[in-house]
C-alpha positions in Angstrom: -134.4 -42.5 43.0 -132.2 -39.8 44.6 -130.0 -42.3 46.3 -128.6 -44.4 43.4 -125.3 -43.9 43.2 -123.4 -43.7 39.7 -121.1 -47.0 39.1 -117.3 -45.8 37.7 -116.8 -47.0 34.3 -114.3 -49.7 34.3 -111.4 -48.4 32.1 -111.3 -44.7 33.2 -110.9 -44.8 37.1 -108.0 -42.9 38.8 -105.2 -44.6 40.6 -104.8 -42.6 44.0 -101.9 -40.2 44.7 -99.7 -42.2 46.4 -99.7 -44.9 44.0 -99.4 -42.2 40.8 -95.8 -40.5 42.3 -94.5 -44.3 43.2 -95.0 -45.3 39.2 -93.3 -41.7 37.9 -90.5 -42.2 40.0 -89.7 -46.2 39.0 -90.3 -44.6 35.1 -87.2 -42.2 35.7 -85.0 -44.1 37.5 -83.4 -45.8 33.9 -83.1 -42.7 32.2 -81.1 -40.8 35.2 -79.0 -44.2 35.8 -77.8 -44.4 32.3 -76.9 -40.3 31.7 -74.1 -40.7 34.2 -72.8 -43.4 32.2 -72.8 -42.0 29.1 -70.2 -39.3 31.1 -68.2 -41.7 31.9 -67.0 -43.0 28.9 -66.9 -39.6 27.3 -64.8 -38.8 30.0 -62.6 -42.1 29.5 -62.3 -41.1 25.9 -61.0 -37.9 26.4 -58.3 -39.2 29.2 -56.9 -42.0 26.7 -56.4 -39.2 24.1 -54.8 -37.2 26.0 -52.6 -40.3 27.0 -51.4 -41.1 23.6 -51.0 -37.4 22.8 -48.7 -36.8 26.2 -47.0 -40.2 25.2 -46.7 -39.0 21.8 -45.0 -36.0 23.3 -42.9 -37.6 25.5 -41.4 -39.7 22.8 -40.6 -36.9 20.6 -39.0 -35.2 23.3 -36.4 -37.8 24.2 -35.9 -38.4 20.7 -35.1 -34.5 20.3 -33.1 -34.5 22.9 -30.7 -37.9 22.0 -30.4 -35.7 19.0 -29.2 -32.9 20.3 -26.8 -34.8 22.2 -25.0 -36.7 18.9 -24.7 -33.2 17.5 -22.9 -32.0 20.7 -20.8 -34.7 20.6 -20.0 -34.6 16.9 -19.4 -30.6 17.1 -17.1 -31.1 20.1 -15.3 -34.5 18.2 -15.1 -33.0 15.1 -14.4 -28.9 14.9 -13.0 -28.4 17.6 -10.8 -31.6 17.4 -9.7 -30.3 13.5 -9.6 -26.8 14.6 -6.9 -27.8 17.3 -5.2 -29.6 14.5 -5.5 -27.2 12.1 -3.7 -24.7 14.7 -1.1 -26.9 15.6 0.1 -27.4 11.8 0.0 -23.4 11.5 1.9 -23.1 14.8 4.3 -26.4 13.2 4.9 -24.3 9.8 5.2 -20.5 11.6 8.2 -22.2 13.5 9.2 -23.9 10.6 9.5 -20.3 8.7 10.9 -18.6 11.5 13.9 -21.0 11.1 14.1 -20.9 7.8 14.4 -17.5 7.4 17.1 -16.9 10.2 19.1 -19.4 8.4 18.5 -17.3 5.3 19.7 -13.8 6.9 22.7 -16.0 8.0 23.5 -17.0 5.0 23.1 -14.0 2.9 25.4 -12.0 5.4 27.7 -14.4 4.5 27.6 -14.3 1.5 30.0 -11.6 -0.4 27.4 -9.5 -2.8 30.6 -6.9 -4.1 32.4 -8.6 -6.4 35.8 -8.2 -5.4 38.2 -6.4 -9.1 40.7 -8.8 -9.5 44.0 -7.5 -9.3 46.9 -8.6 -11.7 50.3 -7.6 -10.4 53.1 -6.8 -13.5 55.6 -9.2 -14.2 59.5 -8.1 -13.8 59.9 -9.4 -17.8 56.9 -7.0 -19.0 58.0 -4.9 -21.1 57.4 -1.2 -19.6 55.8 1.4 -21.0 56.7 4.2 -22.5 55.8 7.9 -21.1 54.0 10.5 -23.1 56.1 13.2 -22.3 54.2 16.1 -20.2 54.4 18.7 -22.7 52.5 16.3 -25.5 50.1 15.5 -23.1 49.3 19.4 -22.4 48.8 19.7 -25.7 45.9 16.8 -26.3 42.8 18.6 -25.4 40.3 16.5 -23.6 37.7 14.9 -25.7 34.2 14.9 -25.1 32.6 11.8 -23.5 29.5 9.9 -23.1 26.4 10.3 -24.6 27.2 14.5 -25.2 29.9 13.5 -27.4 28.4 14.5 -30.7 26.6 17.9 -29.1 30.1 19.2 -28.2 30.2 22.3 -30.5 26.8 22.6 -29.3 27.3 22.8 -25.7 30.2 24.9 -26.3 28.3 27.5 -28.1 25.7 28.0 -25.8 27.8 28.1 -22.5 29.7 31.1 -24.9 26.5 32.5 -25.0 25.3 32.3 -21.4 28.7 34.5 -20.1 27.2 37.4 -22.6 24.9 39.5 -21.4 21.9 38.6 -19.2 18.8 38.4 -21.9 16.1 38.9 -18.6 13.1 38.7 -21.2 14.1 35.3 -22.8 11.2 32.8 -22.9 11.0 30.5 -20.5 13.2 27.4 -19.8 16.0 29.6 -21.5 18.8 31.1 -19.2 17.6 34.6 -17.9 20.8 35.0 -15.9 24.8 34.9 -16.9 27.4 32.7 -15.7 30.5 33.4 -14.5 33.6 31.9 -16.2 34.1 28.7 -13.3 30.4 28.3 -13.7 30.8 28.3 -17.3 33.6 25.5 -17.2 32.1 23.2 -14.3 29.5 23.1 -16.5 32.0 22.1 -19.8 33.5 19.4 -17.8 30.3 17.9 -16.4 28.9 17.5 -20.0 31.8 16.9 -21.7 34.3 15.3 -19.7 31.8 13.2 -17.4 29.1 12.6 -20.0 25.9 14.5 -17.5 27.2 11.9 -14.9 29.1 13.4 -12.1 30.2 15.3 -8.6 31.0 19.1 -9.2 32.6 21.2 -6.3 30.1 23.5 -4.6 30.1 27.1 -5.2 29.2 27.7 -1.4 26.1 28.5 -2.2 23.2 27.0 -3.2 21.2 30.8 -5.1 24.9 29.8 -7.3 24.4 25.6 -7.5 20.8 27.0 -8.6 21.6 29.0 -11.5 24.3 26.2 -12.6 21.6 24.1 -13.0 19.6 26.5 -14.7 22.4 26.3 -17.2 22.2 22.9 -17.6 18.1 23.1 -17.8 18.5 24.8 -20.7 21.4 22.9 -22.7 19.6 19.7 -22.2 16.2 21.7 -23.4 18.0 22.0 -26.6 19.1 18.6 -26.6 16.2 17.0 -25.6 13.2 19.2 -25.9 10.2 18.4 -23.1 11.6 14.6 -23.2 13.3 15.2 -19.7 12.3 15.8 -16.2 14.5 17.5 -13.7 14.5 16.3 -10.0 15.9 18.5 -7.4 16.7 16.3 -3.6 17.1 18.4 -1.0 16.5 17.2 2.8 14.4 20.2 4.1 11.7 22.6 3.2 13.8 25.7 3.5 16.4 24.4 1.1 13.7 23.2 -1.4 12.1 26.4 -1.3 15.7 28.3 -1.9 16.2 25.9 -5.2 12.0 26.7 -6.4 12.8 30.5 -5.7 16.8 30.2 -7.8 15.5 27.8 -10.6 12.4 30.0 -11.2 14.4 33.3 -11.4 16.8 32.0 -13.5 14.7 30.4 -15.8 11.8 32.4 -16.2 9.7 29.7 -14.5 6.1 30.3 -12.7 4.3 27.8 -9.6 2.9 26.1 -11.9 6.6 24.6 -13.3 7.4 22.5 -10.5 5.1 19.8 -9.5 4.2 16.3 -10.1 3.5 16.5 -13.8 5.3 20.0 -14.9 9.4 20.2 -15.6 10.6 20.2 -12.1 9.7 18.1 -9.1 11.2 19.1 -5.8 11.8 16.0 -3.0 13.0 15.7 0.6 13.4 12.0 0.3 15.6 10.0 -1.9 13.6 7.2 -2.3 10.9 9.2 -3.4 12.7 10.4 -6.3 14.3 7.1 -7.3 10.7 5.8 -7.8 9.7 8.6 -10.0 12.9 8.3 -11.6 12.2 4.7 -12.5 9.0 5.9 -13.8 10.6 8.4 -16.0 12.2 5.7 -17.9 9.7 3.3 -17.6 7.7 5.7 -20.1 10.5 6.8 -22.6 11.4 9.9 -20.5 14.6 11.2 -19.2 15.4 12.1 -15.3 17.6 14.8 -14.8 18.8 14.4 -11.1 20.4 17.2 -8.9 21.3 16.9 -5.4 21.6 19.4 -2.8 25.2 19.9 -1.5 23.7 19.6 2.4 23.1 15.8 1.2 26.7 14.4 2.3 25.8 11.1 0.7 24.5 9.8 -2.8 22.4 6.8 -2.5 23.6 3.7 -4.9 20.7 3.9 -7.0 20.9 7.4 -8.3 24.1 6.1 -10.3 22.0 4.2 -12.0 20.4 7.1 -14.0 22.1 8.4 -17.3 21.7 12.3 -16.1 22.6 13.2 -12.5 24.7 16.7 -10.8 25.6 16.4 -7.5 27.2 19.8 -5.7 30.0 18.7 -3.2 29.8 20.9 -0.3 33.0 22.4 1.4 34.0 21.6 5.0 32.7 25.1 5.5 30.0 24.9 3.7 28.8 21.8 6.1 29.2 23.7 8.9 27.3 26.8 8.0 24.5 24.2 7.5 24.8 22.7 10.9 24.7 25.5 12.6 21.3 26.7 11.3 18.4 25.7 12.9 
């Protein structure tokens, strides 16, 4: 009985080990086969992307850059093609200026701007006239002229007074000092018998010219109240300073008198005073204008001006001035 041997059931017996690693391996041969493929076209994928994208790119780029080019060319056609034509019409009309105005200054010194009196010469058969006899003509006195006319007896009175006795505590603007008999009549014939407008002879010097002018100051203060201005020219520092130190003695005056906006305005330069002159006038004012005698010449515009004293300096008197430093 002990040597029966069991039968294997039918369904359950093992396959040997050989044949067990052969069937494994065939079962995972598809699967590894087909993984790598799957790569593949994952891969392929990816590369055509990124080939549309870089042609994508690429396209952009040229298209860029053909743009950038038509705007190079249209900047260098167009400014600086207008620019060049733009200077070349300014360089055309400069030229054309330049021309013009030569012919201009050509013209104009041509051109006679005085005109000239015209002169009528006497006829033989005109009957001549008779001549007031020099005695009758002694006789006539002078009659006042210009706009002082009608403030004769005025004028008169007050240069009576100023040869009186000095009045040193007057108020101010009035005549501190007393003038001297000549003083007294240069000043008679500048108001009367050149209406305010007029050359008088130096008195050789200018603390004297000063306190004429004081004089005057003060008869046209009378007249005219604070509705006048005096201006004082004088070329250099020293001499304004001698007419501030003279004008203030004599009339009583302080610092604060002579500036810009006070009663007296000192100036070096004559078109300096001209413009404030102007101004003067321009606002209802009037400009009293005296010039140094140092200043040898009176400018044209200064005749302009219903008020104006100019002291004529000797040949002397010029050459004391000269010779100062």
């Amino acid at each position: 009985m002990s040597d029966i041997t069991p039968i294997p059931e039918t369904g359950s017996e093992p396959l040997p080990e050989p044949e067990a690693a052969a069937a494994s391996s065939a079962a995972a041969e598809p699967i590894a086969s087909a993984q790598p493929a799957a790569h593949g076209e994952l891969l392929e994928l990816a590369l055509s992307d990124l080939r549309e994208r870089r042609a994508a790119l690429l396209s952009e780029i040229q298209a860029l850059e053909q743009r950038r080019k038509q705007l190079d060319a249209d900047l260098d056609g167009s400014l600086s093609g207008r620019a060049d034509g733009i200077a070349r019409r300014l360089k055309g009309f400069q030229d054309y200026l330049v021309v013009a105005l030569q012919d201009l200054a050509s013209q104009a010194e041509l051109m006679d701007l005085v005109v000239q009196p015209l002169q009528v010469q006497p006829s033989p058969l005109d009957p001549q006239p008779e001549a007031v006899p020099t005695a009758a003509a002694q006789q006539i006195a002078p009659a006042a002229a210009g706009q002082f006319s009608q403030d004769a007896e005025l004028i008169r009175d007050r240069l009576a007074r100023f040869q009186g006795q000095p009045d040193f505590y007057a108020d101010p603007w009035k005549l501190r000092r007393s003038l001297e008999p000549a003083a007294a009549g240069l000043l008679e014939d500048w108001f009367l018998n050149q209406g305010g407008r007029g050359a008088q002879a130096s008195t050789g010097s200018r603390n004297r010219n000063a306190l004429i002018t004081a004089g005057a100051v003060a008869i046209l203060g009378d007249l005219y109240g604070d509705r006048f201005q005096t201006l004082v020219l004088a070329g250099e520092p020293e001499r304004l300073g001698e007419w501030r130190r003279g004008l203030q003695d004599c009339l009583g005056l302080a610092r604060e008198d002579f500036g810009p906006n006070s009663g007296i305005v000192l100036f070096e330069r004559p078109d300096a005073l001209i413009e404030r002159a102007d101004r003067l006038e321009e606002r209802g004012e009037l400009p009293f204008i005296v010039i140094d005698a140092a200043e040898q010449v009176v400018d044209i515009p200064v005749l302009q001006f219903p008020l104006w004293l100019a002291f004529a300096a000797t040949a002397n008197e010029l050459a004391l001035e000269q010779d100062l430093p």
